[in-house]
N, C-alpha and C positions, 0 to 999 in steps of 0.2 A: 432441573432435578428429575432424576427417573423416576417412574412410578413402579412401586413393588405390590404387587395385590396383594389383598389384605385377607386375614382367613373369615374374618366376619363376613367377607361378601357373600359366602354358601350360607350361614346364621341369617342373616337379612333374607334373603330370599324365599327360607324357609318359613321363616316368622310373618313375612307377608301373604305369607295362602293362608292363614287363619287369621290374620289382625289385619284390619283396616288403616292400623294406623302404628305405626313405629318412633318411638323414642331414643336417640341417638345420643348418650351421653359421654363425658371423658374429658380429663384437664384439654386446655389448651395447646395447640401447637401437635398434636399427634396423627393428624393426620383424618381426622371427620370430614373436612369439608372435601379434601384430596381423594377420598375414598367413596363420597357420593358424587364427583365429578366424573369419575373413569371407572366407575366399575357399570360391566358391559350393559345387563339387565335392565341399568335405570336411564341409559342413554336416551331412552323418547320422552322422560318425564319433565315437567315443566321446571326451574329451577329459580327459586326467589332468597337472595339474602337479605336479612334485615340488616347488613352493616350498608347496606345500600340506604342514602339517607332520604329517598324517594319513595321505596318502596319502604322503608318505616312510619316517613309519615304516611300513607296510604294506609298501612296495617292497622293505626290506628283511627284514623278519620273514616276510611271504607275499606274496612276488613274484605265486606262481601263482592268489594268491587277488584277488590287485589285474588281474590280468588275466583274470581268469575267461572273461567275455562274449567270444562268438566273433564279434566285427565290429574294423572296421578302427579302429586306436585310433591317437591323437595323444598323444607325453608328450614335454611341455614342460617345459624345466629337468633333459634326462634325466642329465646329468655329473653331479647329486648322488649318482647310486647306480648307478656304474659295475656291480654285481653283477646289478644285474636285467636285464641285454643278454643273460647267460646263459639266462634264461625267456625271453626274445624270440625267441631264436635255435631255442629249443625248441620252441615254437608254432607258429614258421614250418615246422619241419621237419616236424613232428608235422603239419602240416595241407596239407603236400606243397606249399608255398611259396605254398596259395591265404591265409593271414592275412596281413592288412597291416601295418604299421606308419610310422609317423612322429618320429624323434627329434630333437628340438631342444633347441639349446642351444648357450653361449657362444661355444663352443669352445675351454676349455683343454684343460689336460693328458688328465684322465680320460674326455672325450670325445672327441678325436682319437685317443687310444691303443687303448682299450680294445676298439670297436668294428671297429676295424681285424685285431684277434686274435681278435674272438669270431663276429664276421656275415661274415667273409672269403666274395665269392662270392655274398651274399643283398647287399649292403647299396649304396647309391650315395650320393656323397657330394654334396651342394647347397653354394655359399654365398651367403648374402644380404648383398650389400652396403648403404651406406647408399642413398638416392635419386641418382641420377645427374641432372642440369640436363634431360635429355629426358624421364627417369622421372617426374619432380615436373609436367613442362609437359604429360603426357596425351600424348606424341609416341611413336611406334612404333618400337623399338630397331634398324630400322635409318638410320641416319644415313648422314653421307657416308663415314664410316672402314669401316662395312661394305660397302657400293657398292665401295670400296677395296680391301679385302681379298679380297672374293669375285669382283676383277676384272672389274666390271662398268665401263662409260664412266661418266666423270663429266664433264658440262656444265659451261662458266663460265656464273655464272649473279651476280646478287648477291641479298642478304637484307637483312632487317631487321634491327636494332640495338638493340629497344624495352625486350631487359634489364639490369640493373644488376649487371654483371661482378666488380663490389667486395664486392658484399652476397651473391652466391652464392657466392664464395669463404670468405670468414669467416664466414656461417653453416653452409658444410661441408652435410653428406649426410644430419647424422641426421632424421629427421621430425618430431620437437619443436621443434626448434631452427627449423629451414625453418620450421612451418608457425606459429610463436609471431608475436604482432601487432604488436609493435614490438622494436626493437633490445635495449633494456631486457631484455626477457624472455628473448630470444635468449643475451643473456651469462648473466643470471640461470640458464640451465637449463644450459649449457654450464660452470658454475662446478661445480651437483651433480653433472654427470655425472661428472667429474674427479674428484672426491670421491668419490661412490659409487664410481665403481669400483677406488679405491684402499683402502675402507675394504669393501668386498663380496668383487670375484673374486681380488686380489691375494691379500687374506690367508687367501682360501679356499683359496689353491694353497699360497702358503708362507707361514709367519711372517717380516716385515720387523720387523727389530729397529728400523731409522732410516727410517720412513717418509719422514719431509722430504727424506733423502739421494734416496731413491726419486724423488719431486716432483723433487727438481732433476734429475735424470739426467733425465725425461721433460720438463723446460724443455728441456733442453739440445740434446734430441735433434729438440722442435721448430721452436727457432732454427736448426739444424744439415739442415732436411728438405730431401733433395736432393745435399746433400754428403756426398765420401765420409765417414766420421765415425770417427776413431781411439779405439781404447776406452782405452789410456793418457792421453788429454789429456780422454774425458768422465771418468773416475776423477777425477781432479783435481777440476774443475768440479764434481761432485757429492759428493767426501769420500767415495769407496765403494771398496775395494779392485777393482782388473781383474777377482778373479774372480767378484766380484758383481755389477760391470756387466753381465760376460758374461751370469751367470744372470738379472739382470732383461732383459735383451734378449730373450734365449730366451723370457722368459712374455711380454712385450707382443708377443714373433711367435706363442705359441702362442696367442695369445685372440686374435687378425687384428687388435690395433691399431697394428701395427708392421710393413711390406713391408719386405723386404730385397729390393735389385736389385745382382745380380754384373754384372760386363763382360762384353760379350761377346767375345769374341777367341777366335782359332784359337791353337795351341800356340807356332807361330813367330811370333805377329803380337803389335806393342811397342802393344798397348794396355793400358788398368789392367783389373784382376780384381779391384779389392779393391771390399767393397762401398758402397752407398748406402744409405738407407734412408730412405721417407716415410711420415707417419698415414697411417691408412687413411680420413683425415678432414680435409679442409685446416679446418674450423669449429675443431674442437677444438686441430687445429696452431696456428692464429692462437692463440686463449685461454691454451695453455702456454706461449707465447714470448711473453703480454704485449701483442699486440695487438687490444686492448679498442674497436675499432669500423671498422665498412668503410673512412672516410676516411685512417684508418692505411695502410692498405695499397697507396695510392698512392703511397708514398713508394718511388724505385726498388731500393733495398735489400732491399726486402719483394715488392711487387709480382710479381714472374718467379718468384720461391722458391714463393712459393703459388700462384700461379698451374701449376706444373708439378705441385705437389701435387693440384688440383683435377682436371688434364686425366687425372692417374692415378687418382682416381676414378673418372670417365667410365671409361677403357678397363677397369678390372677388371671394374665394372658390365655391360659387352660380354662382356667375357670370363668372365663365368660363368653367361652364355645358353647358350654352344661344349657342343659335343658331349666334346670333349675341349678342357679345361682350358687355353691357350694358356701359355706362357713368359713374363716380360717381364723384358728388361734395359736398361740401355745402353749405350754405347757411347763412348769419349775415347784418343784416340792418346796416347801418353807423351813423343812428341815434340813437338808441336804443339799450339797453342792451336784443337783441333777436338773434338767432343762432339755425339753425334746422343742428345738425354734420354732416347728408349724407344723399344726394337728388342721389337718384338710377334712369337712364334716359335712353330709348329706344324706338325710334322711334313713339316719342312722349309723352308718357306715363313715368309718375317719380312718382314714393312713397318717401317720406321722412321719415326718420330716425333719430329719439335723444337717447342719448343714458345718462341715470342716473343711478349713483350707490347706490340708494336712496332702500328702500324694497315697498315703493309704491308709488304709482302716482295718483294725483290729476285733477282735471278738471283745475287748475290751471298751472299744468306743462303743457299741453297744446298750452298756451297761441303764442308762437314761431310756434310751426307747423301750428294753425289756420291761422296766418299772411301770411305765405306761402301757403296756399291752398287757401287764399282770393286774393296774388299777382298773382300766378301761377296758373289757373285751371286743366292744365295738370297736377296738383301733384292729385292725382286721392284719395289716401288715405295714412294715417299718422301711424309709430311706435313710441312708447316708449318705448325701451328695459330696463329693471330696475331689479333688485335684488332680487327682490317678486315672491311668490309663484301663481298667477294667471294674467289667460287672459280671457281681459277683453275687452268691448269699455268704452274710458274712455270721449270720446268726440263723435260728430260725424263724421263717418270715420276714427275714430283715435282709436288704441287699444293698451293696455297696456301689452307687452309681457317679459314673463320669461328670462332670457337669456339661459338657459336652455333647450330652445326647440325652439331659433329664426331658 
């Protein structure tokens, strides 16, 4: 399989003139270990995996013996042996913050926690998402949503049409799946993936006594992707007591294949708070909820739900270029049929986001984002991402973008 550079390579590099030590997060299967393999700058660093069962046991029996060599070292798979962050931390210090390091991995439990309590101060946190639709096409991450954000004018203009909107949604982000040669294989790897990681990181974190109950709570959740989702009615649906739901939730948010999005609202203001949640994957979301090929997803039922799932992979993939980490929620009044899908938020300043799978937009779709830029003045300016071949302002502040070029 080819290698497509990744846009974190330029992030990593930068984050290493001021940190010692880097943290490389992200589900499974996206392409971390790929992307510390071949990206050019780290070609002389030393390179240690813990799925190595040699160098595991060494990490734990002599940490200081597995790190001996005083250059900058890459360990991949490092959540297996939460304890050797302690010698990292030591090295680093011992060598007055000039030793480098590089830690990747999954990102559950032992890896988000640990290093958080042990590199406080030395350590910067990365994550790598799957491929985003500009990521995979060789395009420069800023599109029109950063033009947007960073307030810059944006022209009507129109575009081309030339990709297939159905087939990038249900093959999702991962890089297998994307870059597999026919549909066929594309389910075929999205079947193991589902599998492995139910038979690999889950039972690595905890013992599930009813796997299958597991499987259906993750059906459930990706029929459910976008909607608020009540954990007493997925219990039911999946034969799991609430407070097992609850804890399997916790693990698919702590390994990132699970976004929770709260409401956004002010203390007085009659909007919901309670939350959403979508894959970090619209590929894999199709595959759990049973939709086994692009043409499926024409069906209006399906179509919008993933499709909002897709466009929130776009924006995370933006969002963990940022210096600082941006917020996302969204937004639906409690009185009204109004709903803006993702209010994007940093250090004061939010753009909102709707997302229609409609081919154009009216001064009338609108209506939802104006409410929210008349509650919230910090929403500064408004998208419509939609299906149509132009961009446009279709309101004030408010422009109408291709999905094609968000």
């Amino acid at each position: 399989m080819r290698y497509i550079s990744r846009w974190l390579e330029k992030r990593l590099a930068e984050v290493l003139e001021s940190h010692p030590v880097v943290v490389l997060t992200g589900p499974r299967q996206v392409g971390k270990s790929t992307l510390l393999e071949h990206t050019g700058f780290l070609k002389d660093w030393r390179y240690i995996t813990l799925d190595d069962p040699d160098s595991l046991d060494q990490a734990f029996e002599d940490p200081k013996g597995l790190l001996w060599e005083d250059k900058p070292t890459i360990i991949d798979e490092a959540q297996r042996c939460p304890d050797l962050l302690v010698t990292v931390k030591y090295l680093v210090d011992k060598s007055s913050r000039r030793r480098k390091f590089i830690l990747s991995g999954s990102g559950n439990i032992s890896l988000r926690q640990a290093p958080r309590e042990t590199l406080a101060g030395r350590a910067k946190y990365l994550h790598l998402t799957g491929f985003s639709h500009r990521e995979i096409n060789n395009f420069p991450p800023e599109g029109v949503f950063s033009r947007i954000w960073a307030d810059h004018n944006v022209k009507s203009s129109t575009v081309k049409l030339n990709d297939d909107l159905m087939r990038y949604i249900w093959r999702g982000s991962l890089p297998g799946v994307i870059l597999a040669q026919n549909d066929k294989i594309a389910l075929e790897r999205l079947s193991s993936y589902v599998d492995t990681y139910i038979q690999r990181d889950i039972q690595d974190l905890v013992k599930i006594r009813h796997p299958q109950n597991f499987r259906r709570l993750m059906a459930a959740l990706a029929k459910a992707t976008g909607w608020e989702s009540v954990q007493e009615e997925l219990s039911k649906t999946c034969g799991e007591t609430r407070t097992n739901v609850s804890r399997y939730m916790s693990l698919l948010k702590d390994t990132n294949l699970l976004y929770e999005l709260k409401g956004y609202t002010t203390k007085n203001e009659r909007a919901y708070r309670q939350s959403k949640y979508f894959w970090f994957d619209s590929g894999s979301a199709c595959f759990l909820a049973g939709i086994n090929s692009p043409a499926e997803l024409k069906k209006p039922r399906f179509k919008g739900r993933y499709l909002e799932n897709f466009i929130l992979q776009q924006i995370l993939s933006w969002a963990s270029l940022q210096l600082t980490m941006p917020e996302i929620f969204y937004w639906k009044l409690k009185a009204e049929d109004r709903e803006v899908d993702f209010v994007v938020y940093s250090a004061g300043k939010a753009v909102g986001i709707e997302v229609k799978s409609s081919e154009e937009v009216t001064f009338g779709d609108t209506r939802a984002m104006r409410d929210l830029m008349k509650f919230h003045p910090e929403v500064s300016k408004g998208i419509i991402i939609y299906t149509g071949n132009k961009i446009y302002p279709v309101a004030s502040n408010i422009y109408a973008v291709p999905w094609v070029v968000f």
